[in-house]
N, C-alpha and C positions, 0 to 999 in steps of 0.2 A: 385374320378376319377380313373378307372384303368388303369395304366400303360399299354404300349403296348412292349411284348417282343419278341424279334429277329428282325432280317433288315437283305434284301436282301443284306446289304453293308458292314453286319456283320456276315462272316461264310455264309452267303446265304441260312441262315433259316428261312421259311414260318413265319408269324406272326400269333400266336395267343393269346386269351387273355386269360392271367394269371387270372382265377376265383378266386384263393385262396384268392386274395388281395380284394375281393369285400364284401361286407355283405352277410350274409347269404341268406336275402331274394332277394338277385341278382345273387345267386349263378347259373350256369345254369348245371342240371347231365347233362356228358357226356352218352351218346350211342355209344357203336360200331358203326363204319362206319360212324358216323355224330357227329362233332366236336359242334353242336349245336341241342338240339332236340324240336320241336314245337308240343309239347302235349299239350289238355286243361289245365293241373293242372301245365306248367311253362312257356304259353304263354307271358306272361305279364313279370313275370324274365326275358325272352328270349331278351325279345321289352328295358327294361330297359336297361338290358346288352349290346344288340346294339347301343342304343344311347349314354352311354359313352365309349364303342369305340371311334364312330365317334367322340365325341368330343374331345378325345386325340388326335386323330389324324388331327383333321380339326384347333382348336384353336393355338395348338404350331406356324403355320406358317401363321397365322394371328398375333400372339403377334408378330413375329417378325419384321413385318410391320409397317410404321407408317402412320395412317388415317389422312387426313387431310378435313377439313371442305370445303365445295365448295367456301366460298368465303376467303378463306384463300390465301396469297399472296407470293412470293417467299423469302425467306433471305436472306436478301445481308449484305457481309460480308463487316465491313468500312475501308476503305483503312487507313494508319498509322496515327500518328498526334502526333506532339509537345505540349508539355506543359512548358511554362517557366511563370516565376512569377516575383515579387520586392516588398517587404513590407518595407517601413521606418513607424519608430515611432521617433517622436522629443520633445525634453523639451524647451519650451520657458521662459523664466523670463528676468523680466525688461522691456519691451514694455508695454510702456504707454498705446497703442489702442489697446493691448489685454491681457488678462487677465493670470497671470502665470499657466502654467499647461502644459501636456503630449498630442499630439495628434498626431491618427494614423494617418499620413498624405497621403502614399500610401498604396495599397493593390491590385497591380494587378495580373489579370492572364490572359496569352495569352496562346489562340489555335489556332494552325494552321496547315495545311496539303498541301496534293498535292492531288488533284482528277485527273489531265493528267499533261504530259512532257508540259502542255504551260501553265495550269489554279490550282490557287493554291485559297487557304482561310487564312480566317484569321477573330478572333473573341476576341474580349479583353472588359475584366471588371474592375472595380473599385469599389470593394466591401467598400473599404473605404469612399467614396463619401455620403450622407446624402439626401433624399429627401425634397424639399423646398416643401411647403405647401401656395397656393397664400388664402390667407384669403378674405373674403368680409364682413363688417358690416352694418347694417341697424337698423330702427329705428320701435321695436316692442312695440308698445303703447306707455308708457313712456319711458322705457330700450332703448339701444343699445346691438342687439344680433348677433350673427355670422348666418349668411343667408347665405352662398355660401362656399365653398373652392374647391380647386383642386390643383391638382399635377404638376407642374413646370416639360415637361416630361426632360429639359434640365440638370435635378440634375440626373437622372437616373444613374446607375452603368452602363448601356453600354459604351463601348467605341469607337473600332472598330468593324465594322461586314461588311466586304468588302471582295470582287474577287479581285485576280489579274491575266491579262492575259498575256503573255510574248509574244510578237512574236520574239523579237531578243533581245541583248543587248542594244540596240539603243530607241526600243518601248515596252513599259510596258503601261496598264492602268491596274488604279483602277477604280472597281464600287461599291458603298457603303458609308456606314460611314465611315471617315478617317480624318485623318490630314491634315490642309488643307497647304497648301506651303506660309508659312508666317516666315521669321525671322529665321536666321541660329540656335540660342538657343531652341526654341520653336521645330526644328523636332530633336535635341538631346535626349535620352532619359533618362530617370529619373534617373538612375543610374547610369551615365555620368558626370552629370554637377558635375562641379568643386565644386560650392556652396551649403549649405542645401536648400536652394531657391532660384528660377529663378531671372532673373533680375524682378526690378519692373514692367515695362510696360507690360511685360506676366501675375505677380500674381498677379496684383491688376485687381480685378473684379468687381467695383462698376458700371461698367457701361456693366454691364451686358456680358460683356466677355472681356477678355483679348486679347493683340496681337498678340499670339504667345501660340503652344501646345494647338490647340482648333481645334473641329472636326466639320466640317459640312457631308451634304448629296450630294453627286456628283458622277461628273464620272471628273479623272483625267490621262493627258498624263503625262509620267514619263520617263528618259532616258540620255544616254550619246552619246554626238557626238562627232567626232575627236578624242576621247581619253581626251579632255579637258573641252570642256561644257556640264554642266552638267545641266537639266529642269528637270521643273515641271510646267505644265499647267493644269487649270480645272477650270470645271465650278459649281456651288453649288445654293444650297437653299438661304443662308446669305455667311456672311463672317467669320459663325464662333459662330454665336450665337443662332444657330437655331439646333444645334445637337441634335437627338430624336425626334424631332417632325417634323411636316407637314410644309410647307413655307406658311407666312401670308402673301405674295404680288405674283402679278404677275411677276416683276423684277427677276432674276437671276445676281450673283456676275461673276464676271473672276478673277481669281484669279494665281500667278504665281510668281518661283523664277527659275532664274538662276544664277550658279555660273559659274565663270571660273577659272578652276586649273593649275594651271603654270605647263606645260611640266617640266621645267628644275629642279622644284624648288617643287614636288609633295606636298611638305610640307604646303605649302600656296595657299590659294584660297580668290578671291574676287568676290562680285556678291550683288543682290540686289532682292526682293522682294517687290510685290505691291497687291492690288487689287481696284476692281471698282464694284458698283452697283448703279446704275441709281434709275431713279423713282423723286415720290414728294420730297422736301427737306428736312420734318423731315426722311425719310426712307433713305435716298441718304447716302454710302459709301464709303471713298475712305480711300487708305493703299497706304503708299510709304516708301521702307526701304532700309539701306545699312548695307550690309556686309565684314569684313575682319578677313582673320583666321591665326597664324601660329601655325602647331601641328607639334612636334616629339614627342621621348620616354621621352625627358628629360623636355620640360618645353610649356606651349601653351600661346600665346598671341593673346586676338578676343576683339574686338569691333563693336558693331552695333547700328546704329541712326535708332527709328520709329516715325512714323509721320504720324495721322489719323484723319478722320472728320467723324463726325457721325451725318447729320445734321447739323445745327450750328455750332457745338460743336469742337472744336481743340485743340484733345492729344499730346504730345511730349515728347516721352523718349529717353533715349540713355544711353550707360555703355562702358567700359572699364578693359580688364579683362586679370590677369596674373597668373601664376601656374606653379610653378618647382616642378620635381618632381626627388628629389635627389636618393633616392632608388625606387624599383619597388613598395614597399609599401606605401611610406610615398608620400604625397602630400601638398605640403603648396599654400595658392591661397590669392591674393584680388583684390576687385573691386571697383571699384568708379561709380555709379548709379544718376543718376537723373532722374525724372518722373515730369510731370507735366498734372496733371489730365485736364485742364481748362485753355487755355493762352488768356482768355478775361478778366479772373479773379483773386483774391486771397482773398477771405475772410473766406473760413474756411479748416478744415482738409477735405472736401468732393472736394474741386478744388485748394488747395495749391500745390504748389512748395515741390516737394519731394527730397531730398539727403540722399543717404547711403553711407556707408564707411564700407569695408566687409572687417575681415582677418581671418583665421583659416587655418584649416589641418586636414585631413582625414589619416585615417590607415586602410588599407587591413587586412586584418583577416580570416586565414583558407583558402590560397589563394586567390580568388576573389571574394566567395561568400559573403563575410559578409564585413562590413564597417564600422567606427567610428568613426564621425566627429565634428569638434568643430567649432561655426562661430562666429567672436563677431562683432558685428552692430552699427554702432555710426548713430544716425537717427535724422535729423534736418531738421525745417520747416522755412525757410530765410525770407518767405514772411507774413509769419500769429504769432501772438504773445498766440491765443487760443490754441496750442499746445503746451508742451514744447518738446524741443530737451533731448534725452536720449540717453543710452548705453543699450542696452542688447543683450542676448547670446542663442543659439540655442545650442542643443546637440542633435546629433541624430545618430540611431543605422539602420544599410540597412542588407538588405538580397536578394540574386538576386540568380537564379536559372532558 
């Protein structure tokens, strides 16, 4: 291509083209009096040489343009967003109903942003979590062969994936997957509790969800009045055990906690939690809980009673729980637990009479991010003789960020 030499912008000399730069057979002789000459023997050099002209001169300010496709669409730049995480890994030994070993019990990660001054997000996983697999078997000629499976969507890594809208201090909803307002321990979160594990009525999930730190699909009111009561109202898919997926009834829960925080005394609050869903009797729900807290820097004393019907079926737990914390690091805690899967019955470890007895201590490490905790467990079954009563120990390592 031949360069084009001189610019009006440059000394304000005419432009012509440098032939010397060109091959020979695009050379074009000069004539007296005409800077280009159109004889038959160098028409065609003449017509070459014109066109890369024109192309130097016409392509440079097309590159510097950018072409866009007709159905190409505009870029939008995404507003900022948070990332914060919590990974614990724990060692279990000496529990008789599980097996000794390492397991990574958490693994989350929250995103969250502001799209406007009133509407914000928020998106959380749990990478740690396992997909359940529902098997089906049937009878192929003589054999029994696996005919059916699918995916349990409630083991999912999602967690939350909800709006929040603000209008005041007062009125906040959620729309989305969320927590739903069950049990003061249950909206703490993981890297809070005192204990390496929740009280019992939250962790034990044989009955297909726990009471407490369990997310359904809703829309929920959230808020502070007076400066002293504190809600949470909503309404959902279940109560709790239908997270991920579609609702399998035409029923709808109500679900709801309020606390009240002593003016005088900000330290302490008492309040209580319930929920309700209607319908036929094996579907029918109901939740009814109390709460009491006291927290400072130095030491927190909470206890809560739950008490729920799933159909027939009537849960009852309750705990008792204390925690000094002598230096900003060190945390010493224990609790006294009871569960009872089943109070029509006791005949095995799947509806027996549960008691724990919890003590250990936690150390901060590298300021706050990191944690290292010790729990020992005296675990006895009062009502069933097929279990025996044991001691064992949790070890576990946190990281929060």
């Amino acid at each position: 291509m031949a360069p084009v030499r001189g610019d009006a912008s440059r000394g304000g000399q005419s432009s012509q083209l440098d032939t010397a730069s060109l091959p020979a057979r695009d050379r074009v002789p000069a004539t007296r009096g005409s800077p280009l000459s159109f004889t038959a023997n160098n028409l065609m050099p003449s017509c070459r040489a014109l066109v890369c002209w024109a192309f130097a001169l016409v392509v440079p300010p097309l590159a510097g343009g950018r072409a866009g496709a007709q159905d190409s669409t505009v870029l939008h730049t995404l507003p900022p967003f948070e990332l914060h995480g919590f990974v614990e890994v724990y060692y279990r030994s000496g529990d008789p109903l599980t097996k000794d070993g390492y397991r990574l019990r958490k693994a989350d990660l929250k995103f969250n942003g502001e799209l406007s001054p009133h509407l914000k997000w928020r998106i959380t996983f749990d990478a740690a979590k396992s997909l359940t697999v529902t098997k089906t078997l049937g009878e192929v000629g003589d054999s029994v062969a696996l005919t059916d499976a699918a995916i349990d969507q409630r083991t999912r890594i999602l967690q939350d994936a909800a709006l929040t809208y603000t209008v005041n201090g007062a009125l906040v909803f959620d729309v989305g997957q969320q927590i739903v307002p069950l049990s003061l321990e249950g909206t703490i979160p993981t890297s809070n509790v005192e204990t390496i594990e929740r009280t019992l009525f939250i962790v034990e999930r044989s009955r297909a969800g726990g009471l407490g730190d369990i997310r359904d699909i809703g829309v929920s009111v959230n808020g502070r009045a007076w400066d002293a009561v504190e809600y949470h109202l909503g309404t959902f898919n279940e109560t709790g055990e239908s997270g991920g997926t579609t609702d399998a009834n035409d029923q709808k829960s109500l679900m709801g906690r309020v606390v009240f925080h002593v003016p005088a005394y900000p330290q302490f609050q008492i309040g209580g939690s319930g929920g309700f869903e209607g319908g036929p009797t094996p579907q029918r729900r109901e939740r009814t809980a109390g709460e009491a807290q006291f927290r400072n820097d130095l030491f927190t004393v909470r206890g809560e009673v739950m008490s729920a019907r799933d159909g027939a079926l009537h849960r009852l737990g309750w705990y008792g729980l204390g925690a000094i914390r002598p230096t900003t690091r060190l945390q010493l805690v224990g609790r006294f637990d009871s569960w009872d899967r089943d109070r029509s019955r006791d005949v095995s470890v799947n509806d027996a009479l549960q008691r724990q007895v919890v003590v250990g201590g936690s150390y901060l490490i590298d300021g706050s991010v990191a944690r290292l905790a010790v729990n020992i467990v005296r675990q006895t079954f009062p009502t069933v003789t097929t279990v025996r009563d044991a001691t064992f120990m949790l070890f576990a390592f946190q990281g929060v960020w």
